[in-house]
N, C-alpha and C positions, 0 to 999 in steps of 0.2 A: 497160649496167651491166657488164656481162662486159668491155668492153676497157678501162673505170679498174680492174677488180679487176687485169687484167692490166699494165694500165700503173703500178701499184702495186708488184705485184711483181715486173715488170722494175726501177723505179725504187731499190728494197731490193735488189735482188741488182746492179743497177752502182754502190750505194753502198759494199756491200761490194770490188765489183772495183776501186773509187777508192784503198782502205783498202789493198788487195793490191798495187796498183800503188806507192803510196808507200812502203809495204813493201820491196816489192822495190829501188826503186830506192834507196831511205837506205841498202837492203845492200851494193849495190854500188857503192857512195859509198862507205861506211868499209872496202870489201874494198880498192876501188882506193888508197884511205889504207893500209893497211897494219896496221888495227885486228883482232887475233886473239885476243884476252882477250876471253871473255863478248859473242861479238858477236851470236849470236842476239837476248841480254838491250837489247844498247844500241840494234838493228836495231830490237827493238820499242818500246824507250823513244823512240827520235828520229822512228820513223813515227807513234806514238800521238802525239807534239805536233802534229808537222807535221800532222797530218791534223785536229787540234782547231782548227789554227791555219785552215786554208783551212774547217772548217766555222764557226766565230765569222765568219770572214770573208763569207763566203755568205750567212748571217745578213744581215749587215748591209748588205751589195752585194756586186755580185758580185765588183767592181774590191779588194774589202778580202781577199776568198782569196786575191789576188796581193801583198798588203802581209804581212798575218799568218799567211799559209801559212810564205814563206822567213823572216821574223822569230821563229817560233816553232823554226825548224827550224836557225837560226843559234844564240838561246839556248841550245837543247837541246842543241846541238853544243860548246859552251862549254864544260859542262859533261862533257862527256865527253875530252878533252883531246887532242881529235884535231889534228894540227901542219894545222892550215888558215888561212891569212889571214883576216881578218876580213872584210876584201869579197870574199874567194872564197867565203867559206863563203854568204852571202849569195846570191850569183850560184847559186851550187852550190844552194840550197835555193828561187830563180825558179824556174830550168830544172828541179827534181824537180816544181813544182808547175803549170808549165806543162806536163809533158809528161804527168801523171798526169789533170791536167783535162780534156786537148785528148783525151788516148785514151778515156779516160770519155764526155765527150762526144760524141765521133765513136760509140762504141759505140750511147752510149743515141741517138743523133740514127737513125741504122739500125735498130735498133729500134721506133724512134716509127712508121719507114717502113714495117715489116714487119707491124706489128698496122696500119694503116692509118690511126693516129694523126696521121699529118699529110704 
């Protein structure tokens, strides 16, 4: 009983570090753009989709975070008027959610190792 309360709340705090991750990385997406108006504000408006996007996606398979993760993170970007191609923005919003997933994962995968989960 003790290592699901723990694999619980390991699994709640890498949900959060998925959240930070994307975070991070949509910042330094619009810093490398050139975005200096309100960018704290659109940093949290484009990681909040992005991050709704890959958990709908999860939800439904796991192949669907990699569809509605960068599709959400494309829309959201639209509207913020950042000068990016439409298929870079796209590309641009894979690669934040491939590289958010894959570090999440890896984390929680060493984790599961360290409580003896598996």
């Amino acid at each position: 009983m003790f290592y699901r309360l723990i694999s619980i709340i390991g699994g709640l705090i890498f949900v959060a570090v998925l959240f930070a991750l994307v975070w991070f990385f949509c910042r330094k997406f619009l810093e490398r753009h050139g975005v200096q108006q309100n960018l704290s504000d659109r940093t949290m408006v484009l990681a909040t989709w992005t991050f709704a996007g890959i958990s709908v996606g999860l939800v439904f398979a796991v192949a669907g975070a990699f569809v509605l993760g960068p599709w959400a993170f494309y829309r959201t970007l639209r509207g913020h008027g950042v000068p990016v191609s439409d298929g870079a923005a796209v590309w641009w919003g894979f690669a934040i959610v491939v590289a958010s997933l894959g570090l999440t994962a890896l984390g929680f995968f060493g984790f599961l190792v360290a409580v003896g989960a598996y």
